[in-house]
C-alpha positions, 0 to 999 in steps of 0.5 A: 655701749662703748663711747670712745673719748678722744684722749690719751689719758684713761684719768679723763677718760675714767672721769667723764664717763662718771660725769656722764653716767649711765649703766649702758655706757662705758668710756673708753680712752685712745690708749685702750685702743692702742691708738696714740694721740696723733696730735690732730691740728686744730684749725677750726674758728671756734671751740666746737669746730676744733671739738668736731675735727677730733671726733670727727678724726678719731670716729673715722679711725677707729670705728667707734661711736666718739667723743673730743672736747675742745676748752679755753678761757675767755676774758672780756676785757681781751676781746675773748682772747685767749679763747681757742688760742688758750694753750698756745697763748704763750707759745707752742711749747709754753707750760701753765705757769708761763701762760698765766703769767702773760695772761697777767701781764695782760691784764696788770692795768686791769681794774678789779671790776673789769677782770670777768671772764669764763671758761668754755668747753665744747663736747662733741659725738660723732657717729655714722648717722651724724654729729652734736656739740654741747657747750659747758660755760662757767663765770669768774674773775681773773685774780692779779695772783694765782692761788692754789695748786690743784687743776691745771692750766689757769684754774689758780688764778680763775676765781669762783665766787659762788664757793669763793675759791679759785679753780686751783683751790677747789677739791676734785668732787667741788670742780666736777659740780661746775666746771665748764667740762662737766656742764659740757659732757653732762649735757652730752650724757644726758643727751644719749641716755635718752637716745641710744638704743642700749640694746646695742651689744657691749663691745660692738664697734658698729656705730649705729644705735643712735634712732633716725630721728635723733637730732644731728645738726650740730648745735647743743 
C-alpha cells in the first residue's frame, strides 16, 4: 500500500518509510503527487493536534491514507517552551542559528544541572475510518555552546549522553536509532504492519484497508 507523508521533501520521506519498514508499504512524499506544500496553519495546542491538522488536511486532499508529524524542544526550566513555538521562537522568518541563540540567551544563567530538556514529535495517520497519534521523546541537555554541523535546527547544542554527542554530532545511522522522530514513526510503522490489510492493491487510493476494529481514538 501507499502511505503519503505529509512533506514536500522526498529525503524525509524516503527516510521514514526506512524507519517504518515493511514489504507492503510504500512512502510516498507531497512532491510525488505534485501537490505543494500549502503552508497549513498550525493552531493546534499541542504537537499532536497540529500533527492531526495536516494529516487531516492533506488525506482530505489527496485521497490517500496519510501521515504529518509535528516536533519541538521543550526545556524545563522554560516551563516546556519553546515547545509547538520551537520554529517560531525567534520570529517567523528566523533561521536555526538565530534560534539557538535565543534559546541560549534564555538559558545563559542556567546552572548546568538545570539545563534538561527533550525533543518531542508527534506522528499522526489519518484514514477514512478514523485517526492515531504516536509520540517519540528523547532526553538531553542543552549545552551553553552548539557543537557539530550535522541535523538541523537545535540538534548542535542538544547533548546525548548516552552516545556523549549532541544531536549536531551524531551520524545520520546514530540519529535514526534515537531520535524523537523515529520513535514516533517507529511506533506508527509498527502499528500498520499489524493492522493493514496488505492485500490492498499497490497504488489504489482507496483508503480503506485499515479493519473495523483497529483502534482509532486518537491517542498512541
Amino acid at each position: 500500500m501507499k502511505l503519503l507523508i505529509a512533506t514536500t521533501n522526498r529525503g524525509k520521506a524516503s527516510e521514514l518509510s526506512q524507519i517504518m519498514a515493511g514489504p507492503a508499504l510504500e512512502c510516498i512524499s507531497l512532491s510525488d503527487l505534485g501537490i505543494l506544500n500549502q503552508g497549513i496553519e498550525e493552531t493546534g495546542s499541542s504537537f499532536a493536534e497540529n500533527a492531526l491538522i495536516k494529516a487531516r488536511y492533506y488525506r482530505g486532499l489527496s485521497g490517500f491514507i496519510t501521515a504529518a508529524d509535528d516536533s519541538g524542544l521543550e526545556v524545563n526550566v522554560l516551563g516546556g517552551e519553546p515547545g509547538i513555538r520551537s520554529a517560531r521562537f525567534a520570529g517567523a522568518q528566523a533561521a536555526d542559528a538565530d534560534r539557538v541563540s535565543k534559546l541560549l540567551a534564555e538559558l545563559k544563567d542556567t546552572p548546568d544541572d538545570q539545563r534538561q530538556a527533550r525533543f518531542v514529535c508527534a506522528a499522526a495517520i489519518v484514514w477514512a475510518g478514523g485517526e492515531r497519534v504516536f509520540i517519540g521523546t528523547v532526553s538531553g541537555m542543552i549545552l551553553s555552546a552548539p557543537r557539530g554541523h550535522s541535523g538541523f535546527g537545535y540538534d548542535p547544542v542538544f547533548y546525548y549522553e548516552p552516545f556523549k554527542k549532541t544531536f549536531g554530532e551524531l551520524t545520520r545511522e546514530e540519529k535514526s536509532r534515537v531520535s524523537h522522530r523515529a520513535m514516533a514513526f517507529g511506533q506508527l510503522g509498527a502499528w500498520l504492519r499489524g493492522t493493514l490489510d496488505t492485500s490492498v492493491v499497490r497504488g489504489d487510493r482507496i483508503d480503506t484497508p485499515i479493519r473495523e476494529n483497529s483502534p482509532s481514538d486518537g491517542s498512541a
